[in-house]
C-alpha positions as CSV (number, residue, x, y, z in Angstrom):
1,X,30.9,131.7,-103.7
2,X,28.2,129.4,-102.0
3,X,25.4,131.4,-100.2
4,X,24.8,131.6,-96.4
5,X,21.6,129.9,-97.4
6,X,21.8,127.5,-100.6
7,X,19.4,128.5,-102.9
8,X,21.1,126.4,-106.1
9,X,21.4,122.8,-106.5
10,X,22.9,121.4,-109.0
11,X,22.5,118.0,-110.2
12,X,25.6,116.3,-112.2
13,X,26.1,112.4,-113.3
14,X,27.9,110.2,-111.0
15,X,29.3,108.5,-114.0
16,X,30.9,111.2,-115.3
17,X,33.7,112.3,-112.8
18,X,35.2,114.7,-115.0
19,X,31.5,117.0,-114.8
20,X,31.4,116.8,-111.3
21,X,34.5,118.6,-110.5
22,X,33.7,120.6,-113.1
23,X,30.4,121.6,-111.5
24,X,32.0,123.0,-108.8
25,X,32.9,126.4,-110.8
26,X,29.4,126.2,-112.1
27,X,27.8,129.2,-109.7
28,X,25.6,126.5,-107.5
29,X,25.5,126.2,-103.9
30,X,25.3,122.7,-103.6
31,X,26.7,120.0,-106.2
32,X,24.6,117.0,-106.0
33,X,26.1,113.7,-107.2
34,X,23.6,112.0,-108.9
35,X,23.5,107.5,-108.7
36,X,19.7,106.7,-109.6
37,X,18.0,108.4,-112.5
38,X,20.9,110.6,-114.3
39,X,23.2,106.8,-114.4
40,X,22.0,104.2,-117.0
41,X,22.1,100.7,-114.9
42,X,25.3,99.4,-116.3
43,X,27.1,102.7,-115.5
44,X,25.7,102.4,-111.7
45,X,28.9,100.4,-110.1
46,X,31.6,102.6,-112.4
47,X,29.4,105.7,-110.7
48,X,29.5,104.9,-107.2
49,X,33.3,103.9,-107.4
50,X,34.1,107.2,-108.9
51,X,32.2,109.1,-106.6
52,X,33.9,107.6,-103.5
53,X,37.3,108.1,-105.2
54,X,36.2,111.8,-105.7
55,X,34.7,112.2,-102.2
56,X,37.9,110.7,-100.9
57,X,39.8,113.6,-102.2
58,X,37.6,116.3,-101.4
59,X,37.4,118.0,-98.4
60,X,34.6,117.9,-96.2
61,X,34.5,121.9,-95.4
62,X,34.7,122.9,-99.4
63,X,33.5,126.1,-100.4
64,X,30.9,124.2,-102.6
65,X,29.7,121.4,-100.6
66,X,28.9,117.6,-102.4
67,X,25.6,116.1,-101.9
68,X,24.8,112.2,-103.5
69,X,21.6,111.2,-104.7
70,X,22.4,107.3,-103.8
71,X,21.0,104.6,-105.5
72,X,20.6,101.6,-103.5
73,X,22.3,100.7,-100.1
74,X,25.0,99.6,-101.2
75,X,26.0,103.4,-102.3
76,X,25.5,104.5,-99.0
77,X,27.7,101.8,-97.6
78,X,30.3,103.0,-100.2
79,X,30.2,106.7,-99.4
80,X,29.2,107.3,-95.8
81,X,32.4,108.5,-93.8
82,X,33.8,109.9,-96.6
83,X,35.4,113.1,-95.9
84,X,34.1,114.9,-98.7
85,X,30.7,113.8,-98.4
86,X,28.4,116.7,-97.3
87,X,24.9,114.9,-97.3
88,X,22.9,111.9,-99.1
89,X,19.6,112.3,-100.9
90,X,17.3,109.5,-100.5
91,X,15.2,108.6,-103.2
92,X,11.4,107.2,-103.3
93,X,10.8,107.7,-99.6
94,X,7.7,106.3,-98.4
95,X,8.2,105.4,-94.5
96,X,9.8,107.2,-91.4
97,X,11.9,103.3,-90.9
98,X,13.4,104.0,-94.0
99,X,15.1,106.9,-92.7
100,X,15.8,105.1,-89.3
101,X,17.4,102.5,-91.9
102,X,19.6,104.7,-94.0
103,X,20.6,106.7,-90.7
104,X,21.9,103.6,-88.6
105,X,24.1,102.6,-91.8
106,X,25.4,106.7,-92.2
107,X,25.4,107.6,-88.7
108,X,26.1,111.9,-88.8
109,X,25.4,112.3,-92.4
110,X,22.9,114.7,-93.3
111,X,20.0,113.2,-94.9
112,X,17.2,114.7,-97.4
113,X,14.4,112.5,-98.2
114,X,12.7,112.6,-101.3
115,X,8.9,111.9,-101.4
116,X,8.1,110.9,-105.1
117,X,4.5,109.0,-104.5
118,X,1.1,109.5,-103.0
119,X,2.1,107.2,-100.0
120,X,5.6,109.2,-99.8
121,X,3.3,112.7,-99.4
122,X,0.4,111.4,-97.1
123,X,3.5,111.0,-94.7
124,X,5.1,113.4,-95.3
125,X,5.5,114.8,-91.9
126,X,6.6,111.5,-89.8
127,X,9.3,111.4,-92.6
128,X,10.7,114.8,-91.8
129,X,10.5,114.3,-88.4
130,X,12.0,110.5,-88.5
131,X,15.8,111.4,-87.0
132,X,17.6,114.3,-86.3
133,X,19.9,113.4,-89.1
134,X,17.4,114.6,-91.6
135,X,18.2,118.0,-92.3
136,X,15.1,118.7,-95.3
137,X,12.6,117.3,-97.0
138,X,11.7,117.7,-101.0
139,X,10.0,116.3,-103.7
140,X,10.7,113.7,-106.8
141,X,8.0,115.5,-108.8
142,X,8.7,113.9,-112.1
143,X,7.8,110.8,-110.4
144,X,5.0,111.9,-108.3
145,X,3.5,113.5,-111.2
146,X,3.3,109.9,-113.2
147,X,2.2,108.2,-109.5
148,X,-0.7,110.7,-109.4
149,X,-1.8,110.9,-112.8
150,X,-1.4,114.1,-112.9
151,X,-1.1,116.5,-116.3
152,X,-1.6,120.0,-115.4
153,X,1.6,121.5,-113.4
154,X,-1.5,123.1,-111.0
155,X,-2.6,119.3,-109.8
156,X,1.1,119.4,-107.8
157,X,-0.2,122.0,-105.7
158,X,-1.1,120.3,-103.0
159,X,1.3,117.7,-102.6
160,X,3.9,120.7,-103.1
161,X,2.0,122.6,-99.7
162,X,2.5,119.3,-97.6
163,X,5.7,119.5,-98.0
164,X,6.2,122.9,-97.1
165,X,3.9,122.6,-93.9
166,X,5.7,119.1,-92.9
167,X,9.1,120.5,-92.8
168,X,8.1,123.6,-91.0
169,X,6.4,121.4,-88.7
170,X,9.1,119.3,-87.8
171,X,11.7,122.8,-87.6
172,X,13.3,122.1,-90.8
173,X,14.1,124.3,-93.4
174,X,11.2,125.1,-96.4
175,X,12.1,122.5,-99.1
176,X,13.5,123.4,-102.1
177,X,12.0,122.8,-105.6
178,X,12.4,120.3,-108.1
179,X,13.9,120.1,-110.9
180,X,12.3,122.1,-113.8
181,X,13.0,119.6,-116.7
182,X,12.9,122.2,-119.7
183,X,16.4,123.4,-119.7
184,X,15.6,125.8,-122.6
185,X,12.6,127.7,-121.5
186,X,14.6,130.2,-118.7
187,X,11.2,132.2,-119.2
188,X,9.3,129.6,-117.7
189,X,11.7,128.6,-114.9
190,X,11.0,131.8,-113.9
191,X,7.4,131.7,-113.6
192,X,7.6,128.2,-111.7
193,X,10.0,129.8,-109.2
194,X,8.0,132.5,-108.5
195,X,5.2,130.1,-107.8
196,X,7.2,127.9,-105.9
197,X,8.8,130.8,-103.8
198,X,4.8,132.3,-103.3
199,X,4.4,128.2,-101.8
200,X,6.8,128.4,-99.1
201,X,10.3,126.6,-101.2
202,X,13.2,128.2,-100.5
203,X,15.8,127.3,-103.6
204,X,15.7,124.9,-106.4
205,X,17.6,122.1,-108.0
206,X,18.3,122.9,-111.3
207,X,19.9,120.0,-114.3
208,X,21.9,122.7,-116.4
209,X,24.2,125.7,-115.1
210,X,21.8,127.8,-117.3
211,X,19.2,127.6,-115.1
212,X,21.5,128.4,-112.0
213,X,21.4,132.6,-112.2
214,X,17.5,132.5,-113.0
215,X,16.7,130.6,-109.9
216,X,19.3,132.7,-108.1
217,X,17.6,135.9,-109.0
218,X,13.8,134.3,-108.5
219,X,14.7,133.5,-105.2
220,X,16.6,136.6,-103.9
221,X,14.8,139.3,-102.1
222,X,13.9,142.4,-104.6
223,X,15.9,145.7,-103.8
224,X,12.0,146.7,-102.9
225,X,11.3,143.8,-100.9
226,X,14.7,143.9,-98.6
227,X,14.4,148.0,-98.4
228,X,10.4,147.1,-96.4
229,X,12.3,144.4,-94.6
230,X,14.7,146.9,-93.6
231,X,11.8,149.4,-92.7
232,X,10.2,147.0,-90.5
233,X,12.8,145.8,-88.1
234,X,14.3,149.5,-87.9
235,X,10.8,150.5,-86.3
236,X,10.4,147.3,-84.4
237,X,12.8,148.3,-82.1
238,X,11.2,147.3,-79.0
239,X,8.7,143.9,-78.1
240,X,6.0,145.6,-77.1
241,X,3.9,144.5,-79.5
242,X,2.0,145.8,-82.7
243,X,2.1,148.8,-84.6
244,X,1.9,151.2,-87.2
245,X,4.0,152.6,-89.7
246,X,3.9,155.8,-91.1
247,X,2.6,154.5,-94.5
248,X,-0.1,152.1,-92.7
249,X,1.3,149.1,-92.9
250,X,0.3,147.1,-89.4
251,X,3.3,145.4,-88.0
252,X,3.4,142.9,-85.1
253,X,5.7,139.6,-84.2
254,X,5.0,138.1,-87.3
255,X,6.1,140.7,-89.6
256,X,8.9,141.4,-87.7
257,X,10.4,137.8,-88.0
258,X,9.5,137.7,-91.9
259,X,11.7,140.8,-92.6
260,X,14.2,139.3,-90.6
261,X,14.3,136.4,-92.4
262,X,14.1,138.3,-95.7
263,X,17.2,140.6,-94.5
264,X,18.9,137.1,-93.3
265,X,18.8,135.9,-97.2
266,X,19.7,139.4,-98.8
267,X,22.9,139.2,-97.0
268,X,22.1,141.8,-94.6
């Protein structure tokens, strides 16, 4: 059953139809069809026309909704209107016309732009904030990693921060994570979505089913964490400002609205 708030994202091959609808049972959220990196270049044309015959069969208000990772234009000319098609994922975003570009040719469809280089992160906000079609931002970091130079996981940081702070700032949801590449090591997806959840990202992309109920548990609130959530907003039961709980802990607006939010993702 797919969450209130989709916290798993799993990517799938265009190319290979029979995955896709398979991916559906997998536990995700959100399936994402994939066009760009996950389709060799003589597969691409066989990918797209299999993934408009599929989103012409599925229904648009399915239980587990389909997101494609398009390619060129040419797949968003192919899929937009497509009744099973729940959003598009735009690759190597750099510009706020790009989006204006994409969203004149897939007028109502969601949009998620992906910001995989230095340019793509310095503007990172005017991208979010391009149309109201865009509905999140995230990053390519295997991409943005090779732009920057960077070896250490640490030297994303930043560029990971941006991205948080840009989508808040234009009242979009926090980002979720990229893709950890290392479908054998659960241990360390765990560590990396702790540290991306302790960053602001809400949710992560994952290239396996394995990784699916790790990130699901990494990103769900603690029994600990939604039992002080619950303690909060059962004192805060008026707006007249801070106060103190019986324990010490100061409570005011803030602190109120983050135990709401953590209660909103429990489920309760």
């Amino acid at each position: 059953m797919t969450a209130a708030v989709p916290l798993t994202w799993l990517y799938v091959p265009g190319d290979r139809p029979e995955v896709v609808r398979k991916a559906r049972d997998s536990g995700a959220d959100v399936v994402i069809v994939d066009l760009e990196d996950a389709v060799a270049p003589d597969r691409k044309e066989y990918a797209r026309s299999a993934t408009a015959e599929l989103l012409s069969e599925a229904a648009g208000d399915a239980a587990v909704p389909f997101n494609v990772r398009v390619h060129t234009e040419a797949d968003v000319l192919a899929l937009a209107g497509l009744p099973g098609l729940a959003g598009l994922r735009l690759p190597k975003i750099t510009h706020a016309a790009s989006v204006h570009h994409i969203a004149a040719v897939a007028p109502g469809v969601a949009l998620c732009p992906l910001l995989e280089s230095a340019l793509g992160i310095e503007h990172a906000y005017s991208v979010a904030a391009s149309h109201p079609q865009v509905r999140s931002i995230a990053l390519g970091e295997a991409d943005l990693r090779a732009d920057l130079g960077v070896r250490e996981d640490a030297g994303l940081d930043w560029s990971r921060s941006r991205v948080v702070v840009a989508a808040r700032a234009a009242g979009l949801a926090p980002p979720t994570q990229s893709v950890f590449p290392d479908v054998r090591d659960l241990d360390g997806l765990w560590a990396s979505c702790a540290h991306g959840r302790a960053l602001g990202f809400l949710g992560r992309a994952a290239i396996h089913p394995r990784q699916l109920p790790v990130i699901e548990r990494a990103y769900r609130p603690t029994p600990r964490e939604i039992e002080a959530a619950a303690e909060i907003v059962a004192a805060a039961v008026t707006d007249e400002g801070a106060l103190a709980l019986p324990d010490g802990r100061f409570v005011d607006a803030a602190v109120v609205a983050s135990a709401r939010r953590t209660l909103a993702l429990a489920g309760e």
